[in-house]
Structures are given as structure tokens and as C-alpha cells.
C-alpha positions, 0 to 999 in steps of 0.5 A: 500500500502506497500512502504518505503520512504528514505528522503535525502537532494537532493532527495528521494527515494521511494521503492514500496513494492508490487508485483502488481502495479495495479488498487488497488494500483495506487490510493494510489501511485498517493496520495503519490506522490502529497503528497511529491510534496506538500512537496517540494521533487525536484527529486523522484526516484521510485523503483520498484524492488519488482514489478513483475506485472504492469498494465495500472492503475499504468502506469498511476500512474508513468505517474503522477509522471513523469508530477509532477517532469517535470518541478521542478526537475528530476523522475527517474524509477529504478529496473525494473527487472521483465520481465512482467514489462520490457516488459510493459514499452518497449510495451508502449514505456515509455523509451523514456518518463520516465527516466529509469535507472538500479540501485538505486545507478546510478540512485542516481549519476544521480540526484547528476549530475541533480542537479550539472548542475541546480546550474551550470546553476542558477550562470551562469543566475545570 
């Protein structure tokens, strides 16, 4: 599995470098994002503008990383710009589970704003 991963201070940013996100590749995206739960990665977002096909095994995959960041922080789906993709996620009507937002840049402002709330709301329960 080909993929890049930018590790910031607030989040990181994982890029999948694949045309299919498929049952050859789910597994492995599956394994990577337990691994940077393990580490402590609090919000993710997953790029998938170079994937111009997914099926029911790396929807599942996205799934995992959405149940993992549910509760500790913010998962965020960004680059969908395939039609086959697109199509995918409004069939199985994902955008009402998954944050889905356009851009890596506002998907990075989204999770700054994520975090600036969380702060907010530990002083406020302190």
C-alpha cells in the first residue's frame, strides 16, 4: 500500500496513494490506522484524492477509522473527487456518518476549530 503520512502537532494527515481502495488494500489501511491510534494521533484526516475506485472492503476500512477517532478526537474524509467514489459514499449514505469535507486545507481549519472548542470546553469543566 502506497500512502504518505504528514505528522503535525494537532493532527495528521494521511494521503492514500492508490487508485483502488479495495479488498487488497483495506487490510493494510485498517493496520495503519490502529497503528497511529496506538500512537496517540487525536484527529486523522484521510485523503483520498488519488482514489478513483472504492469498494465495500475499504468502506469498511474508513468505517474503522471513523469508530477509532469517535470518541478521542475528530476523522475527517477529504478529496473525494472521483465520481465512482462520490457516488459510493452518497449510495451508502456515509455523509451523514463520516465527516466529509472538500479540501485538505478546510478540512485542516476544521480540526484547528475541533480542537479550539475541546480546550474551550476542558477550562470551562475545570
Amino acid at each position: 500500500m502506497k500512502f504518505s503520512i504528514d505528522k503535525q502537532e494537532k493532527y495528521s494527515l494521511l494521503k492514500l496513494e492508490e487508485e483502488n481502495l479495495n479488498t487488497i488494500i483495506a487490510p493494510n489501511l485498517k493496520s495503519e490506522f490502529v497503528i497511529l491510534r496506538n500512537e496517540g494521533i487525536h484527529n486523522l484526516i484521510l485523503d483520498l484524492s488519488e482514489v478513483e475506485f472504492a469498494d465495500s472492503s475499504g468502506l469498511s476500512a474508513i468505517l474503522t477509522a471513523n469508530r477509532l477517532w469517535n470518541d478521542s478526537g475528530t476523522f475527517i474524509l477529504t478529496g473525494i473527487e472521483h465520481e465512482n467514489v462520490k457516488k459510493l459514499i452518497k449510495i451508502t449514505r456515509l455523509e451523514d456518518v463520516l465527516t466529509v469535507i472538500p479540501t485538505v486545507q478546510e478540512s485542516i481549519d476544521y480540526v484547528l476549530m475541533e480542537e479550539i472548542e475541546r480546550e474551550l470546553k476542558a477550562d470551562t469543566d475545570d
